[in-house]
KELO-110724 format. One record per residue (C-alpha): z, x, y; residue in three letters. Coordinates in nm, 3 decimals, m for minus. Each point is the difference from the previous one (the first is absolute). Layout:
REM KELO-110724
+---------+---------+---------+--------+
:       w :       u :       v : residu :
+---------+---------+---------+--------+
:       Z :       X :       Y :    ALA :
...
+---------+---------+---------+--------+
This chain:
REM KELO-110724
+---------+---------+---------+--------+
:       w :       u :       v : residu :
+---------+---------+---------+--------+
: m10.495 :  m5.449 :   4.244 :    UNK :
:   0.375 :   0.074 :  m0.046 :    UNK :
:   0.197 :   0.322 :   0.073 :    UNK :
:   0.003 :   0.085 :  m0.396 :    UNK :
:  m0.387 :  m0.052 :  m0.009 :    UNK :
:  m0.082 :   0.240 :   0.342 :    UNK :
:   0.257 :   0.265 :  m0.147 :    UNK :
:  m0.180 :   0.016 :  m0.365 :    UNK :
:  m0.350 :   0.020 :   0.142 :    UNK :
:   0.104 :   0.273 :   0.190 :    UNK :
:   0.194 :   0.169 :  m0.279 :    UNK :
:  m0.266 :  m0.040 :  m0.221 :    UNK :
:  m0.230 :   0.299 :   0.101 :    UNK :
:   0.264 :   0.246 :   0.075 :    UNK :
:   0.145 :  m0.065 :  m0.404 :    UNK :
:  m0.363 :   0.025 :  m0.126 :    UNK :
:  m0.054 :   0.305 :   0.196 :    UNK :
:   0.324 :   0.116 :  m0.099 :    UNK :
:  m0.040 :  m0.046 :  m0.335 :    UNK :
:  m0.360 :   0.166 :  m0.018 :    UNK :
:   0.136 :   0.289 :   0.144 :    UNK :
:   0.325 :   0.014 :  m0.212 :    UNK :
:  m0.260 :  m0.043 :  m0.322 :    UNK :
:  m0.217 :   0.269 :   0.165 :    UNK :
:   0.317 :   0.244 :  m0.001 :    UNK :
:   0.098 :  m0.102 :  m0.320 :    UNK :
:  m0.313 :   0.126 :  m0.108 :    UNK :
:  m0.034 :   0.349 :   0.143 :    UNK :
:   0.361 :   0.090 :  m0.099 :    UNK :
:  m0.092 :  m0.123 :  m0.367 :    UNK :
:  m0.352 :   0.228 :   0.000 :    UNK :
:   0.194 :   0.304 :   0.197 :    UNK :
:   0.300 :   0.006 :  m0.278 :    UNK :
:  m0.287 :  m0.035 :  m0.298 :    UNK :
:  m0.294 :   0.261 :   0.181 :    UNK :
:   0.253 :   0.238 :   0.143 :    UNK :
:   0.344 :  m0.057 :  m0.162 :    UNK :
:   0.173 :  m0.015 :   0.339 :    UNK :
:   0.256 :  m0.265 :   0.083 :    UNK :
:  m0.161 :  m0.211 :   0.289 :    UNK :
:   0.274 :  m0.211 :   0.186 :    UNK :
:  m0.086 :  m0.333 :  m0.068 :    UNK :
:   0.037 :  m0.347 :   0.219 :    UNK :
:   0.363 :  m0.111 :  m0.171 :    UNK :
:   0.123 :   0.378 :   0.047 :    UNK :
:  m0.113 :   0.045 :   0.339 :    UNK :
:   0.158 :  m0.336 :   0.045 :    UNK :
:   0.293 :   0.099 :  m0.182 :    UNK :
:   0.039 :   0.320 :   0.163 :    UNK :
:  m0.008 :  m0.155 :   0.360 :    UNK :
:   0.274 :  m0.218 :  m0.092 :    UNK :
:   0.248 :   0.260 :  m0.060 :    UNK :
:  m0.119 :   0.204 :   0.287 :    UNK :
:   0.062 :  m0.331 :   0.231 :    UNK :
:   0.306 :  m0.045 :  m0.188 :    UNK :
:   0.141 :   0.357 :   0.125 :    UNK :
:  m0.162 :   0.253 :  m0.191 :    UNK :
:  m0.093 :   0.335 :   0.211 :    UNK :
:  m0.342 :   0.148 :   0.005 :    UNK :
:  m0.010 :   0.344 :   0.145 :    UNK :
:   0.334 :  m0.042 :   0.099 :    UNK :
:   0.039 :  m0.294 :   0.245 :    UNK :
:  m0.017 :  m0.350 :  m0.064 :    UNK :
:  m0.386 :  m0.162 :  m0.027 :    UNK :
:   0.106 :  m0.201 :   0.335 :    UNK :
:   0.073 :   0.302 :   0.141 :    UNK :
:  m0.368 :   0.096 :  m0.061 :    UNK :
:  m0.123 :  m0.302 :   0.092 :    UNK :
:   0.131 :   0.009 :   0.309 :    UNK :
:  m0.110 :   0.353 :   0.135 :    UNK :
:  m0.352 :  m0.093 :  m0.111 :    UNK :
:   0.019 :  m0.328 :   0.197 :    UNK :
:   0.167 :   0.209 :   0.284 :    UNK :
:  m0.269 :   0.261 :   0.007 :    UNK :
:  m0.282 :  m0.238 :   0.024 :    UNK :
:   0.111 :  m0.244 :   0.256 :    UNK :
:   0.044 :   0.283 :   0.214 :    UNK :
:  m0.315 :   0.142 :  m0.114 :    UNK :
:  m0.170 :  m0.362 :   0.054 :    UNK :
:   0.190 :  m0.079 :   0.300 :    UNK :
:  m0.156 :   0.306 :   0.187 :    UNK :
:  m0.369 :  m0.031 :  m0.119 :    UNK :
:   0.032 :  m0.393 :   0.059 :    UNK :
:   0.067 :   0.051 :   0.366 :    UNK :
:  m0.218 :   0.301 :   0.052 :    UNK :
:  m0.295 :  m0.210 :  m0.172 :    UNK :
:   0.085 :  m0.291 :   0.184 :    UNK :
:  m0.006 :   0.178 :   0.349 :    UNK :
:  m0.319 :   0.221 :  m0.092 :    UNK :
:  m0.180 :  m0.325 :  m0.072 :    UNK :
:   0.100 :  m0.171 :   0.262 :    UNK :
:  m0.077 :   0.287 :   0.267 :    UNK :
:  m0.322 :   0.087 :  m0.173 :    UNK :
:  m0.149 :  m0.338 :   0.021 :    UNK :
:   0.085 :  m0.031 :   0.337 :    UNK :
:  m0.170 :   0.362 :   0.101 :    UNK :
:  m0.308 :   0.041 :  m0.211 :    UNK :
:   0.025 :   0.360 :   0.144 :    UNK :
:   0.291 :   0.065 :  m0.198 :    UNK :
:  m0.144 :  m0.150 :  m0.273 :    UNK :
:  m0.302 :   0.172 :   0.022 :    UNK :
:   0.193 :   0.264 :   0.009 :    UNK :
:   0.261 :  m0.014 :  m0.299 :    UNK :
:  m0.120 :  m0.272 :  m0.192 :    UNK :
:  m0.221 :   0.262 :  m0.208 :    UNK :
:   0.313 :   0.192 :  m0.082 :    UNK :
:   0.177 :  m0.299 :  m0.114 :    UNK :
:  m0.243 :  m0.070 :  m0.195 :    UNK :
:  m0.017 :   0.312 :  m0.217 :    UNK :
:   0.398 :   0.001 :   0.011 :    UNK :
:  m0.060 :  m0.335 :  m0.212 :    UNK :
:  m0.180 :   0.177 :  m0.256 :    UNK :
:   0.289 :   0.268 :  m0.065 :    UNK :
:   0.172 :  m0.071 :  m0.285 :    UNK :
:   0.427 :   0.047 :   0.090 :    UNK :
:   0.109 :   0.236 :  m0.192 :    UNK :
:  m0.264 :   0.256 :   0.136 :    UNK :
:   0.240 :  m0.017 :   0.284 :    UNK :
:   0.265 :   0.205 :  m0.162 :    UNK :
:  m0.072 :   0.343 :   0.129 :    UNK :
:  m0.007 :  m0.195 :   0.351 :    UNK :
:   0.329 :  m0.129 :  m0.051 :    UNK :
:   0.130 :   0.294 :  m0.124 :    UNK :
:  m0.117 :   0.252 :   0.255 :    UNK :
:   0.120 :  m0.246 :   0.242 :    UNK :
:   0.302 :  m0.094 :  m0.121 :    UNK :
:   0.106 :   0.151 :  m0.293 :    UNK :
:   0.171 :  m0.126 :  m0.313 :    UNK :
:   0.186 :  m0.283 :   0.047 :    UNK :
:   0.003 :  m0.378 :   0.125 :    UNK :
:  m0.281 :   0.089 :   0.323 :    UNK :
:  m0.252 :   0.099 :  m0.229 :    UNK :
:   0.061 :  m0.286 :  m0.218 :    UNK :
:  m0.010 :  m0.273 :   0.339 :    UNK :
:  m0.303 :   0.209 :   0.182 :    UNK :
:  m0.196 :  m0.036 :  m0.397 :    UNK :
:   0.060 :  m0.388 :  m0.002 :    UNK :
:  m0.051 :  m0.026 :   0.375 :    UNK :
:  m0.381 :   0.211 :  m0.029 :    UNK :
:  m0.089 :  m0.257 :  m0.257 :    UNK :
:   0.069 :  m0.329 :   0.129 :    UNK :
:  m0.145 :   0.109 :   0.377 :    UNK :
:  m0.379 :  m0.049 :  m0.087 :    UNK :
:  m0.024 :  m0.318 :  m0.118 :    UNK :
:   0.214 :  m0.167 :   0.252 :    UNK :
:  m0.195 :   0.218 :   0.265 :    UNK :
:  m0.307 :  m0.130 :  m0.115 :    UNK :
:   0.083 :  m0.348 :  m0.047 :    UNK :
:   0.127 :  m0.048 :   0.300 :    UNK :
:  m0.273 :   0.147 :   0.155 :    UNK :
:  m0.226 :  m0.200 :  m0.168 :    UNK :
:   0.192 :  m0.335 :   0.094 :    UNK :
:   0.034 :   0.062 :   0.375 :    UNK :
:  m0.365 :   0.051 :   0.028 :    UNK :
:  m0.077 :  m0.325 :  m0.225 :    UNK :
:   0.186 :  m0.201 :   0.265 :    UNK :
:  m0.215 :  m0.217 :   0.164 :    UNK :
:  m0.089 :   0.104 :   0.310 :    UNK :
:   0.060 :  m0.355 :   0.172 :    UNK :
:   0.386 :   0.042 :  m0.028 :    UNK :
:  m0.015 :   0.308 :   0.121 :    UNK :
:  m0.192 :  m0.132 :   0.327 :    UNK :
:   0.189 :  m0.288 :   0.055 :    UNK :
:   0.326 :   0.214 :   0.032 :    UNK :
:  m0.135 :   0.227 :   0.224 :    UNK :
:  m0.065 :  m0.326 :   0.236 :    UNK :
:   0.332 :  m0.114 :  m0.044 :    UNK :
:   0.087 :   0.334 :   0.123 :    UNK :
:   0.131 :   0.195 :  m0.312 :    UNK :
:  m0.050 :   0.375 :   0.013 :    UNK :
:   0.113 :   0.278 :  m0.183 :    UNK :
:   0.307 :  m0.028 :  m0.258 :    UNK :
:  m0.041 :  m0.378 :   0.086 :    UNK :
:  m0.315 :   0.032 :  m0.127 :    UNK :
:   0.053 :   0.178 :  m0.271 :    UNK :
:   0.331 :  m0.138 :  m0.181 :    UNK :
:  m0.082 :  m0.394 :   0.068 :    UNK :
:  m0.425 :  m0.028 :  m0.081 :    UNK :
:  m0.099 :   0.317 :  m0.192 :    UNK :
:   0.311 :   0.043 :  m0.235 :    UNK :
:   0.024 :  m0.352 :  m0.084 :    UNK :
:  m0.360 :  m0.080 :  m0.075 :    UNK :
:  m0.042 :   0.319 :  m0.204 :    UNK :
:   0.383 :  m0.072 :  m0.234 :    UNK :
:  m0.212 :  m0.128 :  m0.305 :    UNK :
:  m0.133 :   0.367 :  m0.012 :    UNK :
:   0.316 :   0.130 :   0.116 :    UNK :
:   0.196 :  m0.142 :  m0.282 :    UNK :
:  m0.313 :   0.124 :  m0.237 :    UNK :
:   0.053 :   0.375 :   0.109 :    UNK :
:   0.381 :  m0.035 :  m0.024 :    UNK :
:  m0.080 :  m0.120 :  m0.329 :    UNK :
:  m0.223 :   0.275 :  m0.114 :    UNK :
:   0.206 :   0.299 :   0.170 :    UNK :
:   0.340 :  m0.122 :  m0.135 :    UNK :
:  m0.208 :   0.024 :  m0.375 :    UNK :
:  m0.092 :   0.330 :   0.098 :    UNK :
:   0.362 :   0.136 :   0.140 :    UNK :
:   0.155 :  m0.142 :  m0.361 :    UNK :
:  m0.191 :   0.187 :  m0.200 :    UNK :
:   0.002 :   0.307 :   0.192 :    UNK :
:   0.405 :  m0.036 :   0.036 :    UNK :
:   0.039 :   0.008 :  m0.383 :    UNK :
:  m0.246 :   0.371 :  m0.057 :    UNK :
:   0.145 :   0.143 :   0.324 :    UNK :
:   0.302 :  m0.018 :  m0.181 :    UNK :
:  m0.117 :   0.178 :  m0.269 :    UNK :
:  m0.151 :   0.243 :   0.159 :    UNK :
:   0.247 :   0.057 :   0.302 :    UNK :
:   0.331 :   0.004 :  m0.245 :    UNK :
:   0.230 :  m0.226 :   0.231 :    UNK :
:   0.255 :  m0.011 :  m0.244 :    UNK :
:   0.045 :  m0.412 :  m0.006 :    UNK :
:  m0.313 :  m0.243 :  m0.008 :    UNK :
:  m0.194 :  m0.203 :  m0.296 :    UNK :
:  m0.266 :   0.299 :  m0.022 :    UNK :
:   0.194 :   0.254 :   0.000 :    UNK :
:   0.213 :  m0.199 :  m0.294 :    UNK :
:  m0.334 :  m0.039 :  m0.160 :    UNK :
:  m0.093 :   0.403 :   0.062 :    UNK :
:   0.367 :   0.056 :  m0.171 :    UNK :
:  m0.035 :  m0.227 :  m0.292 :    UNK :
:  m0.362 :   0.192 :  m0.105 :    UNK :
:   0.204 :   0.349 :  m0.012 :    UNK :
:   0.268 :  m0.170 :  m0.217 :    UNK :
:  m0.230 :  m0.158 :  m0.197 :    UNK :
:   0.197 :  m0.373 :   0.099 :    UNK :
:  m0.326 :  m0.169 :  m0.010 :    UNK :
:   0.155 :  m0.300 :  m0.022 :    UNK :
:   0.178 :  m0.030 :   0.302 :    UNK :
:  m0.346 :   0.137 :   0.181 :    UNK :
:  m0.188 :  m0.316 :  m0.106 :    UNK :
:   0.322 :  m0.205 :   0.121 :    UNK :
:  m0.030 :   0.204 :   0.354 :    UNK :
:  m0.382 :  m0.121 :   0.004 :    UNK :
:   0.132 :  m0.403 :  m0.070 :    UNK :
:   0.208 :   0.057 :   0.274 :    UNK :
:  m0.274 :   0.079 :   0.208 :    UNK :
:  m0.203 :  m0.281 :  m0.102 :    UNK :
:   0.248 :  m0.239 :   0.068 :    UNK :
:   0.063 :   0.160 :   0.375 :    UNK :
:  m0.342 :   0.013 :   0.090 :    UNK :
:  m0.071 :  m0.363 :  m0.145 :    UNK :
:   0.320 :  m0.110 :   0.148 :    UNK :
:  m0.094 :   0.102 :   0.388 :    UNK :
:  m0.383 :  m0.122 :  m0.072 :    UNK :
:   0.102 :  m0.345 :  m0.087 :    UNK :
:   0.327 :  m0.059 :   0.187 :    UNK :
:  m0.076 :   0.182 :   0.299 :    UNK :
:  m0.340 :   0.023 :   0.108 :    UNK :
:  m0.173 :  m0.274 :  m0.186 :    UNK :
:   0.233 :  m0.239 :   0.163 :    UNK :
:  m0.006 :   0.182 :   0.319 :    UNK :
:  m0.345 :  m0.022 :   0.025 :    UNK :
:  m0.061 :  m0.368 :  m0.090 :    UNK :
:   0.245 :  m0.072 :   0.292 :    UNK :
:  m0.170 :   0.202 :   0.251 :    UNK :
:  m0.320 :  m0.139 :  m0.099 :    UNK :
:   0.075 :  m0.347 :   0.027 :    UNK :
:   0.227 :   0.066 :   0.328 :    UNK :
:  m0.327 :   0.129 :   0.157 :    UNK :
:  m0.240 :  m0.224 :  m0.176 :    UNK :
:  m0.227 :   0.315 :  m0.066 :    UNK :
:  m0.204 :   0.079 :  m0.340 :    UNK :
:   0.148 :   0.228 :  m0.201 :    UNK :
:  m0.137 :   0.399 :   0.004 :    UNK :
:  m0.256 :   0.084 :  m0.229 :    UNK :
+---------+---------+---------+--------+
C-alpha cells in the first residue's frame, strides 16, 4: 500500500465525520432561524468569521492569538502543577498503603467534584485574577492523575519489585526506575484525562473569573455583545487545540512509551 493509499484511509473517517457533523449543524441553524427566527451562526460563517479574526481582527480588544495564548498559558501551569502533584501522590501512596489508606478516600471524592465548584475556593484563596484561574485548572486535573497513578504502581507486578530489592535498590531508586516505569501506560492515561479536565475548566474560569484576555472570557464577551459569531469561532478554536495536543502530543507520546517498555497499554 502506497503513501497516497495509507493517507486516504486515514482521511476518510475524519471527512465523513466531518461532514456528518457539518450536515448536523447545518440543520439546527436551519430549524433555529425557521422555529425561533434567530440567526444561528452557521459552519461557513463561523468559518468565515475565524478567518478574519486569524487574519488580525480584535475580539474584546486583543488579537485572538493573544487569547489563545493566555488560555494555553493558564493551563500548562495549571496542568504542570496537578501533573507533578498527581504523579508524586501516586507514586508515594503506592509505596505506603498507610498513606493511601489514608488519602486515597479523599482523592477519590475530589474526582467527583466538578471544577468550577472550585470557584469560591479559588477566590477566597486567591482572589480575582490569574491564581484562581491556575489553582481551578490545577483542582481538576489532580484526581485523575492521583488515581491513576495510584492504580498503576499497585498493578506492577510484584516480581520486579522483588528482584530490585535483591539487586539492592531502595527508596527513590526504587521508586523512579521499577514503579514509575511499569505504571507510565496509566500515567500517560491520567495525564490524558486531567489535561481534558484543566481545558475545559480554563475556558469557564475565564468566564467566571473576568481575566480580561483568554478564549472564555472572549466567548463570555461575545454573548453580552450579541457577536455570536465569533463565540462559535472561539469554540472551533478550542476544538482544534484540544484535538491538536490529543493527537500530536499524547497519542504519539504514548505509543512510544509503550513500545519503549514493551508494556500493554492502560485500560
Amino acid at each position: 500500500m502506497n503513501m497516497f493509499e495509507r493517507t486516504r484511509r486515514r482521511a476518510a473517517p475524519v471527512l465523513v465525520a466531518a461532514g456528518l457533523a457539518a450536515g448536523a449543524w447545518y440543520a439546527v441553524a436551519f430549524l433555529v432561524g425557521w422555529a425561533r427566527g434567530v440567526a444561528f451562526p452557521t459552519p461557513h460563517e463561523t468559518a468565515a468569521e475565524l478567518a478574519r479574526l486569524l487574519a488580525g481582527r480584535t475580539l474584546s480588544g486583543h488579537l485572538i492569538y493573544r487569547h489563545v495564548g493566555a488560555s494555553l498559558a493558564r493551563w500548562a501551569a495549571g496542568f504542570g502543577i496537578a501533573a507533578a502533584a498527581g504523579t508524586a501522590y501516586g507514586l508515594l501512596a503506592g509505596w505506603w498503603r498507610g498513606l493511601e489508606r489514608a488519602t486515597a478516600p479523599l482523592v477519590h471524592a475530589a474526582q467527583t467534584v466538578p471544577g468550577l465548584a472550585w470557584i469560591h475556593a479559588a477566590l477566597l484563596l486567591f482572589g480575582i485574577g490569574e491564581r484562581a484561574t491556575v489553582f481551578m485548572i490545577a483542582a481538576a486535573a489532580f484526581p485523575p492523575v492521583a488515581v491513576s497513578v495510584l492504580g498503576g504502581v499497585k498493578r506492577v507486578d510484584a516480581t520486579y519489585v522483588r528482584a530490585a530489592r535483591m539487586m539492592g535498590a531502595r527508596g527513590p531508586t526504587l521508586l523512579l526506575r521499577v514503579l514509575l516505569p511499569g505504571a507510565l501506560p496509566h500515567v500517560l492515561s491520567g495525564l490524558r484525562v486531567g489535561l481534558g479536565n484543566g481545558w475545559r475548566v480554563v475556558v469557564a474560569a475565564e468566564m467566571i473569573v473576568g481575566t480580561g484576555t483568554g478564549l472564555g472570557y472572549s466567548i463570555i464577551q461575545a454573548r453580552w455583545t450579541l457577536d455570536y459569531t465569533s463565540g462559535f469561532a472561539c469554540v472551533a478554536i478550542i476544538c482544534l487545540v484540544g484535538l491538536a495536543v490529543e493527537r500530536c502530543v499524547f497519542a504519539p507520546l504514548e505509543r512510544r512509551t509503550v513500545e519503549r517498555w514493551h508494556m500493554p497499554r492502560a485500560a
